[in-house]
C-alpha positions as CSV (number, residue, x, y, z in Angstrom):
1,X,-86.9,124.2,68.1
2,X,-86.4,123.6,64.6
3,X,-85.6,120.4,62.7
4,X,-81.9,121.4,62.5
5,X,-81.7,121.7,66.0
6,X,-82.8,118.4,66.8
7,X,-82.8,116.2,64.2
8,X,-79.7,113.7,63.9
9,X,-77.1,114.4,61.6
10,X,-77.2,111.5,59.8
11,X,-81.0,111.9,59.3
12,X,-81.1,114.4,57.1
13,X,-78.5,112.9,54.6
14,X,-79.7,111.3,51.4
15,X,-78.1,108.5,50.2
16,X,-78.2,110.1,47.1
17,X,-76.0,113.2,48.2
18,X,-73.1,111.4,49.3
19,X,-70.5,111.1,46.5
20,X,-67.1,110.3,47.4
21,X,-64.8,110.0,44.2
22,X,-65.8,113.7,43.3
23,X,-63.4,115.8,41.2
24,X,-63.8,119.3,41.3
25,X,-61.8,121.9,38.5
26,X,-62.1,125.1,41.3
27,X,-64.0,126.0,44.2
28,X,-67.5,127.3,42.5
29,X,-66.9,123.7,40.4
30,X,-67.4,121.9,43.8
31,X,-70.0,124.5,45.8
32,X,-72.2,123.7,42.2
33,X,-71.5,120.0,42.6
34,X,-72.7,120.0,46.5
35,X,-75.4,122.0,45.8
36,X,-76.6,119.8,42.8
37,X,-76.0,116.5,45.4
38,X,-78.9,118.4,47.5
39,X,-81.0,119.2,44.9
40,X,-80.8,115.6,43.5
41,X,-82.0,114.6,46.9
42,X,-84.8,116.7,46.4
43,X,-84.0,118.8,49.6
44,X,-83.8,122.4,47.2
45,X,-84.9,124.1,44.3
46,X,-82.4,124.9,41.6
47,X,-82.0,128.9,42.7
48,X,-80.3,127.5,46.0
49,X,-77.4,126.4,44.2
50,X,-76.9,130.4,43.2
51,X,-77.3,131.1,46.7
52,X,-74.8,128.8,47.8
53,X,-72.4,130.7,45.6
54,X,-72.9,134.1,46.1
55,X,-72.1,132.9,49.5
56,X,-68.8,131.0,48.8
57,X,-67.8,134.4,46.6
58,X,-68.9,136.6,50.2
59,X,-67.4,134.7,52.8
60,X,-65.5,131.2,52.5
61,X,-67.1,128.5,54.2
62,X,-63.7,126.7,54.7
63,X,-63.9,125.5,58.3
64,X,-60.2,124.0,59.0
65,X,-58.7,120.2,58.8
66,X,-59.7,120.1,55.0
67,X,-63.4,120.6,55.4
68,X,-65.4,123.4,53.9
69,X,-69.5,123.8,54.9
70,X,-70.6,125.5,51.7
71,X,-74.6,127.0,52.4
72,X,-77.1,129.6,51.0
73,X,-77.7,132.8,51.7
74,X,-80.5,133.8,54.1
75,X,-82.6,134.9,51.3
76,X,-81.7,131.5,49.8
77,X,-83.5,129.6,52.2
78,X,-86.6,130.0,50.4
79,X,-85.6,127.6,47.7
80,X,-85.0,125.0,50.8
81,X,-87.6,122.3,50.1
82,X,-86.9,120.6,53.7
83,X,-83.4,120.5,56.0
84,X,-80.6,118.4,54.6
85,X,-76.8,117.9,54.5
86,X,-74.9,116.4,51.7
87,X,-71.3,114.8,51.8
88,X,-69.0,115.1,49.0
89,X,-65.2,113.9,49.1
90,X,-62.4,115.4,46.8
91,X,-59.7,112.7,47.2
92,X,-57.4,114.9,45.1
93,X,-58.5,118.0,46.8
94,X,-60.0,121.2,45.6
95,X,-57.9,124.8,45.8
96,X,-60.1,126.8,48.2
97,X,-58.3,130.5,48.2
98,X,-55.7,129.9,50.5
99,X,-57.0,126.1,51.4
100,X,-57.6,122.9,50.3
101,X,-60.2,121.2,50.7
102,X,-60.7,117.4,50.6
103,X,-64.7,117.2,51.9
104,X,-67.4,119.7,51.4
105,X,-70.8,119.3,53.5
106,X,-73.3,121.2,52.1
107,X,-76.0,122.5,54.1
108,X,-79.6,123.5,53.0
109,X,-81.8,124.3,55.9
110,X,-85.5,126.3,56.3
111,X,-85.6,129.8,58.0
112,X,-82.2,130.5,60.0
113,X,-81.5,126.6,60.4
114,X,-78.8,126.8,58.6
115,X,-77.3,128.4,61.8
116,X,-78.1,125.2,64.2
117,X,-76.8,123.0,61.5
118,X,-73.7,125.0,60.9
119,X,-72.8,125.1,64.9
120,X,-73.4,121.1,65.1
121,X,-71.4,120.6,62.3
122,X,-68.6,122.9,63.0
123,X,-68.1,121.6,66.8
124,X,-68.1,118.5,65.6
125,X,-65.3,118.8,62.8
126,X,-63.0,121.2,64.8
127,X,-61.8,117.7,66.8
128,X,-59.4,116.3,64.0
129,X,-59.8,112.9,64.7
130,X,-63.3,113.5,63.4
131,X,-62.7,115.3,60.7
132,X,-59.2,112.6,59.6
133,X,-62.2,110.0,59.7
134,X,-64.5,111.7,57.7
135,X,-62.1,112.5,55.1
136,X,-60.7,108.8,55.2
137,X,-64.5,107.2,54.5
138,X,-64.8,105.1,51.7
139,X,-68.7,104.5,51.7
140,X,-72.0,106.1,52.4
141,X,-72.5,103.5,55.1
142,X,-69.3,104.9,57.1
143,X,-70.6,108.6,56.5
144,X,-73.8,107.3,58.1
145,X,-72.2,106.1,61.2
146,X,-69.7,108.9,61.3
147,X,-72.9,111.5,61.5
148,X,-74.8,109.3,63.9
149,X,-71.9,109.9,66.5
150,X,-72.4,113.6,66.2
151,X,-73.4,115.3,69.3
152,X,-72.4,118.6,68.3
């Protein structure tokens, strides 16, 4: 079992990788920004943010109800320093293809955890009264106890 699989959500979110005012020009604007909120929580090195992209530009990470789970490529994972999730809010929403998307959480996870945290994440946000909460939150403190909830 690896971290991702049992570690709370809630644990491996940095204070400093929750931003919730965040404006965003495109999609690649906001996959850079989440991927710099996880790297400013010293959870990555710099090259994961590339990975995270050339995933975005593969295969969107748009879940549903707003939310899109922007990660690293497999090969990215070596640039994980240790598991962790950041939350970033769009109030003003970001054009995502088809989409938009009003909070990304961005996942950087060792070996194939991103795959445990992606699961717990998605069953979690697929019920919308979960995902209208978390992208109604106005402070780190209610994105805390929002991911201490989680189950999934």
């Amino acid at each position: 079992m690896t971290d991702a699989d049992s570690t709370p959500l809630a644990a491996l979110l940095d204070e400093r990788s929750i931003r919730l005012d965040a404006t965003a020009r495109d999609r690649d604007d906001a996959v850079a920004q989440v991927g710099q909120a996880l790297l400013d929580a010293g959870a990555i090195d710099p090259d994961y943010i590339a990975s995270m992209l050339q995933r975005e530009r593969t295969v969107s990470t748009y879940l549903g109800e707003g939310v899109a789970i922007p990660h690293g490529m497999l090969a990215g994972s070596r640039s994980v320093k240790h598991d962790a999730i950041a939350v970033l809010r769009f109030p003003n929403a970001v054009d995502w293809g088809d989409e938009r998307v009003l909070v990304c959480i961005g996942i950087a996870a060792t070996g194939n955890g991103h795959i445990a945290l992606l699961a717990r994440l998605a069953t979690m946000l697929l019920d919308p009264a979960v995902a209208e909460r978390l992208r109604a939150v106005e402070s780190a403190k209610e994105v805390y106890a929002l991911l201490g909830t989680a189950t999934g």
